[in-house]
PDB file with one MODEL, atoms N, CA, C and O in Angstrom:
MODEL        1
ATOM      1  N   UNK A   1     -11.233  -7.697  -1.590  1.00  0.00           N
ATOM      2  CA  UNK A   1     -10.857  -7.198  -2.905  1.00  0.00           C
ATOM      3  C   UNK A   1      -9.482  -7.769  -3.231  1.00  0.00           C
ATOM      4  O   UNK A   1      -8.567  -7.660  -2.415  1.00  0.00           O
ATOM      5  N   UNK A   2      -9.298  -8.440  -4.530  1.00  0.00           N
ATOM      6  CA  UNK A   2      -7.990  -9.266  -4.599  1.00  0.00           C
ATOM      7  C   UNK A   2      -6.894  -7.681  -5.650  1.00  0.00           C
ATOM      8  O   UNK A   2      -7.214  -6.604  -6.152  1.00  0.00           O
ATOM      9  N   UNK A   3      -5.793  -8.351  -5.518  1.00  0.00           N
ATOM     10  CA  UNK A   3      -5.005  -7.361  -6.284  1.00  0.00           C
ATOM     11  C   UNK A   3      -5.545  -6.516  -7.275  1.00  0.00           C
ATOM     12  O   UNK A   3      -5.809  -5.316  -7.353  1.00  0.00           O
ATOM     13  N   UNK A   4      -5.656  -7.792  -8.222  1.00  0.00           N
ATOM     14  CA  UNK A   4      -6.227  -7.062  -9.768  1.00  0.00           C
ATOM     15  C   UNK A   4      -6.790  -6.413  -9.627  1.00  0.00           C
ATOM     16  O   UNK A   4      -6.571  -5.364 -10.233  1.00  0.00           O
ATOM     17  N   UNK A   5      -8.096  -6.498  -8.626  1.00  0.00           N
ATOM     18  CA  UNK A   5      -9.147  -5.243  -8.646  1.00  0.00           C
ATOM     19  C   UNK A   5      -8.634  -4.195  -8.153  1.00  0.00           C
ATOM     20  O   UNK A   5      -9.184  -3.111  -8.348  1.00  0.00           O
ATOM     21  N   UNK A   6      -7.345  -4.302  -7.327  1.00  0.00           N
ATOM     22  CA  UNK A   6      -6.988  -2.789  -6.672  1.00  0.00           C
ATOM     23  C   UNK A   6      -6.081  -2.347  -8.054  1.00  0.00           C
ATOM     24  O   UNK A   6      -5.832  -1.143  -7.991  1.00  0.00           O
ATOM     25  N   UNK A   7      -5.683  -2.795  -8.924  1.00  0.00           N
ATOM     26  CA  UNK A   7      -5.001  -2.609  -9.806  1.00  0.00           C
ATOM     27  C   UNK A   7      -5.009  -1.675 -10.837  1.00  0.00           C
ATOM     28  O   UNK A   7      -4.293  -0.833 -11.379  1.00  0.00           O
ATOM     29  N   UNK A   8      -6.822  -2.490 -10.908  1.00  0.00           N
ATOM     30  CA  UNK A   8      -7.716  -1.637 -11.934  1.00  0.00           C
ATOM     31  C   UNK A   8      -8.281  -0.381 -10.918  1.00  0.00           C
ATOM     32  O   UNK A   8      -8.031   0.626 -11.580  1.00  0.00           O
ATOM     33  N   UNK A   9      -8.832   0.001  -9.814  1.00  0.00           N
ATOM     34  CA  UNK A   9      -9.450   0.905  -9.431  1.00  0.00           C
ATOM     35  C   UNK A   9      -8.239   2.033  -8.690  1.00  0.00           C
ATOM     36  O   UNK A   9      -8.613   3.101  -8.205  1.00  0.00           O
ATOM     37  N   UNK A  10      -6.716   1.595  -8.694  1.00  0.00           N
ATOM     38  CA  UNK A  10      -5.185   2.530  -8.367  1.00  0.00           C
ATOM     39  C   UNK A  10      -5.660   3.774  -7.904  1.00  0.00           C
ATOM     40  O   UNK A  10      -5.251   4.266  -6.853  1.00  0.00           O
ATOM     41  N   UNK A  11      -6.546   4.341  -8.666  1.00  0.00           N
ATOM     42  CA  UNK A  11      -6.231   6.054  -8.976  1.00  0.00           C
ATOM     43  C   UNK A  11      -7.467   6.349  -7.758  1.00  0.00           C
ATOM     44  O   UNK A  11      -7.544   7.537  -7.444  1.00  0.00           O
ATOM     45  N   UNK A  12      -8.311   5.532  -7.135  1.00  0.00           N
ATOM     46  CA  UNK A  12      -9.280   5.758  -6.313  1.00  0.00           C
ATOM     47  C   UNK A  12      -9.015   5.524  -5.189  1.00  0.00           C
ATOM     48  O   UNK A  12      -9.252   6.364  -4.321  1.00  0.00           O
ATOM     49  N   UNK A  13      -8.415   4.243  -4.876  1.00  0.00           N
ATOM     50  CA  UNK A  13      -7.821   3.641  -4.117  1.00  0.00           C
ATOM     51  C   UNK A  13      -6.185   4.419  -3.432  1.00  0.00           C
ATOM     52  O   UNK A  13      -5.988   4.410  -2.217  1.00  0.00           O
ATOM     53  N   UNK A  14      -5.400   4.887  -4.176  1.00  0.00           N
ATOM     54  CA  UNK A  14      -3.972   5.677  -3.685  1.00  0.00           C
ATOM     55  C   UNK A  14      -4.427   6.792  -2.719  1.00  0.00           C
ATOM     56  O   UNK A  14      -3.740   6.995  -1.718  1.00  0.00           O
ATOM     57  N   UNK A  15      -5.490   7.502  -2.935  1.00  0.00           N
ATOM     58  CA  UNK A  15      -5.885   8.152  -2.019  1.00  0.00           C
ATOM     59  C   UNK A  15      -6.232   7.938  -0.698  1.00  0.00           C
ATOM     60  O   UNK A  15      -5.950   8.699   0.228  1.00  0.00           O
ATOM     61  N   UNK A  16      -6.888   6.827  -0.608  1.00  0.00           N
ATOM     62  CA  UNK A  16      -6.889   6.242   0.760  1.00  0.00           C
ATOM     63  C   UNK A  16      -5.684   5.215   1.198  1.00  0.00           C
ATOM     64  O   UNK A  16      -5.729   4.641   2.286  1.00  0.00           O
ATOM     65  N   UNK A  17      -4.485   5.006   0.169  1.00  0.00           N
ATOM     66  CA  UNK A  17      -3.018   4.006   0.652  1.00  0.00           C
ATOM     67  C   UNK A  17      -2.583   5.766   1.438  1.00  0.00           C
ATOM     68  O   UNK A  17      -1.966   5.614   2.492  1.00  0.00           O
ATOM     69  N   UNK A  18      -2.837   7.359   1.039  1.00  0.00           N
ATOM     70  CA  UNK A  18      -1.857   8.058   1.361  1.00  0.00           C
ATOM     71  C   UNK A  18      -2.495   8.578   2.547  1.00  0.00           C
ATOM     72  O   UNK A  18      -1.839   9.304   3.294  1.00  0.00           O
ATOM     73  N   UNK A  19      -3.924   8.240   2.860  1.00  0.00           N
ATOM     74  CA  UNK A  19      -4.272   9.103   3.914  1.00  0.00           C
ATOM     75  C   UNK A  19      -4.022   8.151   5.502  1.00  0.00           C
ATOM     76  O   UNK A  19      -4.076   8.530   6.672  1.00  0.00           O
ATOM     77  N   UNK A  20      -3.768   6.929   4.954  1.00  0.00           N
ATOM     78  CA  UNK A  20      -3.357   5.309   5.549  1.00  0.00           C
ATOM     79  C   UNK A  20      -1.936   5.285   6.471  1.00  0.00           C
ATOM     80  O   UNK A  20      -1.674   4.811   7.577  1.00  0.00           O
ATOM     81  N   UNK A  21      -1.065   6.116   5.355  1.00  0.00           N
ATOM     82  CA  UNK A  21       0.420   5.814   5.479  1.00  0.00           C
ATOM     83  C   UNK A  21       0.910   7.058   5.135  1.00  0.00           C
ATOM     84  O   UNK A  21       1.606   7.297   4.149  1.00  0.00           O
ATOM     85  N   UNK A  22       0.421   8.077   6.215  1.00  0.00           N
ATOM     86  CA  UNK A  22       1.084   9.713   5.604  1.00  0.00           C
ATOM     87  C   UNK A  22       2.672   9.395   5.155  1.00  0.00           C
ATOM     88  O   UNK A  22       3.081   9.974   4.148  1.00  0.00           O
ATOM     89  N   UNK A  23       3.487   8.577   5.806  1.00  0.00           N
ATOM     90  CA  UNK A  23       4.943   9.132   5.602  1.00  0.00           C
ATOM     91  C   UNK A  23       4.914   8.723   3.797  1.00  0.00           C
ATOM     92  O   UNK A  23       5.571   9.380   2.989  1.00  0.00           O
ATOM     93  N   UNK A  24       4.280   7.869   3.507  1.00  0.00           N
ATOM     94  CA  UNK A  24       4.722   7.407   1.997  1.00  0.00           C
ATOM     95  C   UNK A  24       4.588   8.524   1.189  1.00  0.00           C
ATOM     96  O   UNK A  24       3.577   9.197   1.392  1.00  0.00           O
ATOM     97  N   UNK A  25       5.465   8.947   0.194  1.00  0.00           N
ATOM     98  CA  UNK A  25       5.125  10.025  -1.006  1.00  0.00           C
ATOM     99  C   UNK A  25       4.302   9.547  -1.865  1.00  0.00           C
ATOM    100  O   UNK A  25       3.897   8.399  -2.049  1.00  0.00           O
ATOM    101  N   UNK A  26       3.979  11.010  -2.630  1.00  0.00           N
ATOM    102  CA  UNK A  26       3.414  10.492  -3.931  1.00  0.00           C
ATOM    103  C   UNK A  26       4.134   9.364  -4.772  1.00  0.00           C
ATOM    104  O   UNK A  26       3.648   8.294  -5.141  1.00  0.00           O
ATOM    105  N   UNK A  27       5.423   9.862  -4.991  1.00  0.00           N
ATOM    106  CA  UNK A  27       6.030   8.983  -5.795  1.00  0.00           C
ATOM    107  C   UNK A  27       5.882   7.242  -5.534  1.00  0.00           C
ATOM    108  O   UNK A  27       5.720   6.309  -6.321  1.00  0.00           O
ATOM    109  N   UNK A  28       6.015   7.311  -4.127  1.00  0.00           N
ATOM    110  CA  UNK A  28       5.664   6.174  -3.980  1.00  0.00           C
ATOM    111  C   UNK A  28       4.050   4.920  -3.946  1.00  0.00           C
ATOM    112  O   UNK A  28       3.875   3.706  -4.056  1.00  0.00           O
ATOM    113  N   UNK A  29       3.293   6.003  -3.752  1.00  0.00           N
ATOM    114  CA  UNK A  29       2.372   5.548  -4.104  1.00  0.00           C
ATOM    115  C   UNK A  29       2.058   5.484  -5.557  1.00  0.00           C
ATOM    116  O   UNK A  29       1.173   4.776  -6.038  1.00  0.00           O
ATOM    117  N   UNK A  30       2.700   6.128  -6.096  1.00  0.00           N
ATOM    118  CA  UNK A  30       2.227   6.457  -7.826  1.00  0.00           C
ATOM    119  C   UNK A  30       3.140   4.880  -8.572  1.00  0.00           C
ATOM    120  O   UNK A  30       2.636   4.144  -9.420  1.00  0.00           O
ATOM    121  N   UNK A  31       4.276   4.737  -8.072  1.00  0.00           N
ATOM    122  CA  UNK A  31       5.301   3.618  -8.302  1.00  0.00           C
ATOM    123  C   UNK A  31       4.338   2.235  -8.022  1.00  0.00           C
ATOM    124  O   UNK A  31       4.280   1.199  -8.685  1.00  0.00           O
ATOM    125  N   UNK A  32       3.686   2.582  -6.915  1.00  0.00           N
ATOM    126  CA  UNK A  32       3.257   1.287  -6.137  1.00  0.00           C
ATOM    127  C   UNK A  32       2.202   0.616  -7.284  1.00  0.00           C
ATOM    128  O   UNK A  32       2.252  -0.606  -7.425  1.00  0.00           O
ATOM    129  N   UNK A  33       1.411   1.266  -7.963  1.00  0.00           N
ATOM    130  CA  UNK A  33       0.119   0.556  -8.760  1.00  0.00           C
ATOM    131  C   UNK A  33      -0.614  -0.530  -8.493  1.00  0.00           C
ATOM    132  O   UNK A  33      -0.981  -1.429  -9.249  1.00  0.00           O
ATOM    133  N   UNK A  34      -0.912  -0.262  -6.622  1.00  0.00           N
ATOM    134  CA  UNK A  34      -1.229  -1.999  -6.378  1.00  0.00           C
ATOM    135  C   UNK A  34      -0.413  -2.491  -6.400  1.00  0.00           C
ATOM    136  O   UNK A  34      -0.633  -3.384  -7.219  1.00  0.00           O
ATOM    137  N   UNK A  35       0.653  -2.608  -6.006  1.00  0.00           N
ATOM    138  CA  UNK A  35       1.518  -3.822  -5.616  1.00  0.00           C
ATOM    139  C   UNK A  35       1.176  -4.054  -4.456  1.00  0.00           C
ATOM    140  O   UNK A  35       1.244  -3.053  -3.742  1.00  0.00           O
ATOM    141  N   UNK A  36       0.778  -5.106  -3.883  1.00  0.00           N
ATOM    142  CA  UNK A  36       0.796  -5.159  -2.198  1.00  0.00           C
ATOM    143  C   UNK A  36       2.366  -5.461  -2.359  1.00  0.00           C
ATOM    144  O   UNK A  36       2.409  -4.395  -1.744  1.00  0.00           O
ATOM    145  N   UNK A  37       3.535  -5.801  -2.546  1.00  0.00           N
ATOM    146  CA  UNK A  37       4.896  -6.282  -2.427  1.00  0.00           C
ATOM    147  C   UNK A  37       5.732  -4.736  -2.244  1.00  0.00           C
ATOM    148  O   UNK A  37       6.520  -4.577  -1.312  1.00  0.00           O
ATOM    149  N   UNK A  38       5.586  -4.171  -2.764  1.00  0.00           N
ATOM    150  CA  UNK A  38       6.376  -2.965  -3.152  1.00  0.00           C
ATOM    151  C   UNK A  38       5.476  -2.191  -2.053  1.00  0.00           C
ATOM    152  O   UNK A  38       6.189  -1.697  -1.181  1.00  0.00           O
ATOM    153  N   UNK A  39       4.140  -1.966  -1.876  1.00  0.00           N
ATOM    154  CA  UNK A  39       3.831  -1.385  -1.394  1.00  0.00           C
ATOM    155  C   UNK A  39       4.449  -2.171   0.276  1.00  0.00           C
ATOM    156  O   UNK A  39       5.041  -1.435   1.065  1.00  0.00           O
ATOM    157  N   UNK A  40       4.306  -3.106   0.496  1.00  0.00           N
ATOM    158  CA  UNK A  40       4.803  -3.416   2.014  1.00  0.00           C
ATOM    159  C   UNK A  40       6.508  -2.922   2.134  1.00  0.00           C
ATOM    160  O   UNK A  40       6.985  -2.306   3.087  1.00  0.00           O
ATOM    161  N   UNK A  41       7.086  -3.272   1.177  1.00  0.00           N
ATOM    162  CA  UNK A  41       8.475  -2.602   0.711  1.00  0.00           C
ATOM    163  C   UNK A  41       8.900  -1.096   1.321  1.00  0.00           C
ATOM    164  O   UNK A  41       9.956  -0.730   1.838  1.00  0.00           O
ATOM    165  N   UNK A  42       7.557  -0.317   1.030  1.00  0.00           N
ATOM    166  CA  UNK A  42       7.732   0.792   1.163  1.00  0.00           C
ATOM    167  C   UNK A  42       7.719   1.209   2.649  1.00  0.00           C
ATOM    168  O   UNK A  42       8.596   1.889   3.181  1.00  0.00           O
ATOM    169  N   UNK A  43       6.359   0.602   3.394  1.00  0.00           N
ATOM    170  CA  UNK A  43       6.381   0.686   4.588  1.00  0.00           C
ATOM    171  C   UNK A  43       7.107   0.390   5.328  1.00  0.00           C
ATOM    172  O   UNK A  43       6.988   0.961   6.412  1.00  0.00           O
ATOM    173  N   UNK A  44       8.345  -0.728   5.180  1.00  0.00           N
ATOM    174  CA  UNK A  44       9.031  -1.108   5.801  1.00  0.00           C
ATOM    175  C   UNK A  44      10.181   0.090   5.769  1.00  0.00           C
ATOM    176  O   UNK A  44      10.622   0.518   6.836  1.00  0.00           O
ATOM    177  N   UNK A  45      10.577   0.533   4.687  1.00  0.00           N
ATOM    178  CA  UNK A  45      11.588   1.905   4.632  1.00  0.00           C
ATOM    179  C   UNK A  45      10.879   2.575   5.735  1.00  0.00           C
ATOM    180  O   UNK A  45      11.055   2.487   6.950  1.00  0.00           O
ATOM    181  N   UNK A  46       9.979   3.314   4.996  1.00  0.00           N
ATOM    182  CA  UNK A  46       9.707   4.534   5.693  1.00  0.00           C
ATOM    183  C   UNK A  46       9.204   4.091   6.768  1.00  0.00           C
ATOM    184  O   UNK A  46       9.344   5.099   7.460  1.00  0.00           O
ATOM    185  N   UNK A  47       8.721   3.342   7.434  1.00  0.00           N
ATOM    186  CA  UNK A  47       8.030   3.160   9.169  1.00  0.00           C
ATOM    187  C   UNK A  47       8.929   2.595   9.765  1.00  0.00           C
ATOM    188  O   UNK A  47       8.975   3.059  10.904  1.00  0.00           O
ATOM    189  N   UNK A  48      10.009   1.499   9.543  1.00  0.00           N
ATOM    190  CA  UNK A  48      10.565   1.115   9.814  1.00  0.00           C
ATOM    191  C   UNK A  48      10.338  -0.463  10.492  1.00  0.00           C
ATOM    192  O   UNK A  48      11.023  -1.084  11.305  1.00  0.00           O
ATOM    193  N   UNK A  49       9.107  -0.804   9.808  1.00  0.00           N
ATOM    194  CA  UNK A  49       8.842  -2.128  10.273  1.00  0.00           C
ATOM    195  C   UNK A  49       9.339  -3.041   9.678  1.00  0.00           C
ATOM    196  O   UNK A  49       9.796  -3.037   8.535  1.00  0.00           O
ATOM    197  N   UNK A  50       9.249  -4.286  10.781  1.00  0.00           N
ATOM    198  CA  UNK A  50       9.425  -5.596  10.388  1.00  0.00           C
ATOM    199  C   UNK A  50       8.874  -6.302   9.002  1.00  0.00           C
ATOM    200  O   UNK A  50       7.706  -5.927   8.902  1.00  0.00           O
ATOM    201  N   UNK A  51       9.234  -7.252   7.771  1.00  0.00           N
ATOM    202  CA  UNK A  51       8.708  -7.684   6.722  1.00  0.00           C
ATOM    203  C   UNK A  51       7.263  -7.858   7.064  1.00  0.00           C
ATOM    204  O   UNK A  51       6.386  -7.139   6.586  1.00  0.00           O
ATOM    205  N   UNK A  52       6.978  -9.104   8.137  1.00  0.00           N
ATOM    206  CA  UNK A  52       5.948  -9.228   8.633  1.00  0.00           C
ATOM    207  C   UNK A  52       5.219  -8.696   8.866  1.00  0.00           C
ATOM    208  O   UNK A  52       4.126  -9.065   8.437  1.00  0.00           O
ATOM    209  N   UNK A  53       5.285  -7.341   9.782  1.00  0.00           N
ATOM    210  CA  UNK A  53       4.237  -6.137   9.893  1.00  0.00           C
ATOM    211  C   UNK A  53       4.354  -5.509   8.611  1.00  0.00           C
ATOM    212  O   UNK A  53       3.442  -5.733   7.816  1.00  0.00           O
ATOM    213  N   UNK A  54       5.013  -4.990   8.362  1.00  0.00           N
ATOM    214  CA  UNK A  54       4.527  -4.544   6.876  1.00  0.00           C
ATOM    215  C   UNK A  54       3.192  -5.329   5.771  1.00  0.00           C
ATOM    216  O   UNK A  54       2.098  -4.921   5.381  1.00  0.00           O
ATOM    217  N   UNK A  55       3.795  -6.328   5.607  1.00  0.00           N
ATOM    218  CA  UNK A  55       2.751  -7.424   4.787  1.00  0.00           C
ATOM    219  C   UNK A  55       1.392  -7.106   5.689  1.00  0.00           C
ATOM    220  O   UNK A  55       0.503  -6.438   5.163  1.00  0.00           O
ATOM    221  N   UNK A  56       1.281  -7.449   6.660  1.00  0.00           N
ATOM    222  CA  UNK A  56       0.198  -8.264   7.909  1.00  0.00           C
ATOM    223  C   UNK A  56      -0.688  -6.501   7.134  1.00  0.00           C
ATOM    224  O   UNK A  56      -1.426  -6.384   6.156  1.00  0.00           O
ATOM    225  N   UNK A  57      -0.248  -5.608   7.954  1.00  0.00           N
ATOM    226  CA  UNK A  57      -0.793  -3.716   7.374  1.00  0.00           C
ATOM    227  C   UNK A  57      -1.674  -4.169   5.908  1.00  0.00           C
ATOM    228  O   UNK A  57      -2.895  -4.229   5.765  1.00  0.00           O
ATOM    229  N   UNK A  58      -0.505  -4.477   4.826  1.00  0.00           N
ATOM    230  CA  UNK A  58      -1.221  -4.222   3.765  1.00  0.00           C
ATOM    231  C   UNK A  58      -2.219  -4.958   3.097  1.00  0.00           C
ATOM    232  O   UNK A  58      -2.784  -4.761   2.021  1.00  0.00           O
ATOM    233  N   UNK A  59      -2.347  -6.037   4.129  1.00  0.00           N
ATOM    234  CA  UNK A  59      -3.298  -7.053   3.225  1.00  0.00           C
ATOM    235  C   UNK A  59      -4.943  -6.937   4.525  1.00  0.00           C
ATOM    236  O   UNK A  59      -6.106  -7.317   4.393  1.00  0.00           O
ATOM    237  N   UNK A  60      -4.118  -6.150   5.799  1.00  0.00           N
ATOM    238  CA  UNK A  60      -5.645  -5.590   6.381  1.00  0.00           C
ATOM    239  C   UNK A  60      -6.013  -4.374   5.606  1.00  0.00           C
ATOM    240  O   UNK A  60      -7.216  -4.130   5.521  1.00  0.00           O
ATOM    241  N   UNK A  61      -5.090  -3.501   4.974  1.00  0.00           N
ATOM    242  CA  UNK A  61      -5.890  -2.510   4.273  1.00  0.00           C
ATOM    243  C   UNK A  61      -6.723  -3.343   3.272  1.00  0.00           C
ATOM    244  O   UNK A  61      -7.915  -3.579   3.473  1.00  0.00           O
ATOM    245  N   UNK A  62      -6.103  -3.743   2.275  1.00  0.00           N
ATOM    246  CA  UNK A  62      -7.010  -4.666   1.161  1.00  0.00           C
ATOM    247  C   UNK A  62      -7.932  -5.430   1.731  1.00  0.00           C
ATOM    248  O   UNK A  62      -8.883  -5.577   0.963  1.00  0.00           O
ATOM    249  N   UNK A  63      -8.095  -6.095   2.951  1.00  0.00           N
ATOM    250  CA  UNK A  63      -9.409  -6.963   3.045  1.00  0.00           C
ATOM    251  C   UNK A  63     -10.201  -5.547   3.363  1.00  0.00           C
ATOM    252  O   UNK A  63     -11.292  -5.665   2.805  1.00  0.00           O
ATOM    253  N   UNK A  64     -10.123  -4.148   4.074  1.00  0.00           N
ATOM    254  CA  UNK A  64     -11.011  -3.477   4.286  1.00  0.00           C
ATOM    255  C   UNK A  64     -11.467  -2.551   3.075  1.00  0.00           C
ATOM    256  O   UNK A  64     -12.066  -1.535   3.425  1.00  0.00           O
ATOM    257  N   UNK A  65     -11.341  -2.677   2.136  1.00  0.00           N
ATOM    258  CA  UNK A  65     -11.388  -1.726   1.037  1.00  0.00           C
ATOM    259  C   UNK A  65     -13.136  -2.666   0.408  1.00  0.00           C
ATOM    260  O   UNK A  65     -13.725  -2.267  -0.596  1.00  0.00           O
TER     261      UNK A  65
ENDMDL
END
């Protein structure tokens, strides 16, 4: 599933970015709208990972969706 489509389907999809990544808030998922950028952004705050792991996470969530 490429961006756009997570873009368009957000509101179906955030539910499974929050059950994914408990520490993230709403806010942040609500901010995120599909961004994979912002969304790896986020993980890196709150988990405390590397750029790399962050990215590597969010683009295995998106190929599994």
């Amino acid at each position: 599933m490429n961006e756009d489509r997570i873009k368009g389907q957000w509101k179906q999809i955030s539910g499974k970015v929050k059950a994914q990544w408990g520490k993230l808030t709403d806010d942040d998922v609500r901010v995120s709208e599909g961004n994979a950028e912002y969304l790896a952004g986020k993980l890196q705050q709150r988990y405390g990972m590397a750029k790399d792991q962050a990215k590597k996470e969010v683009n295995d969530f998106i190929d599994s969706l």
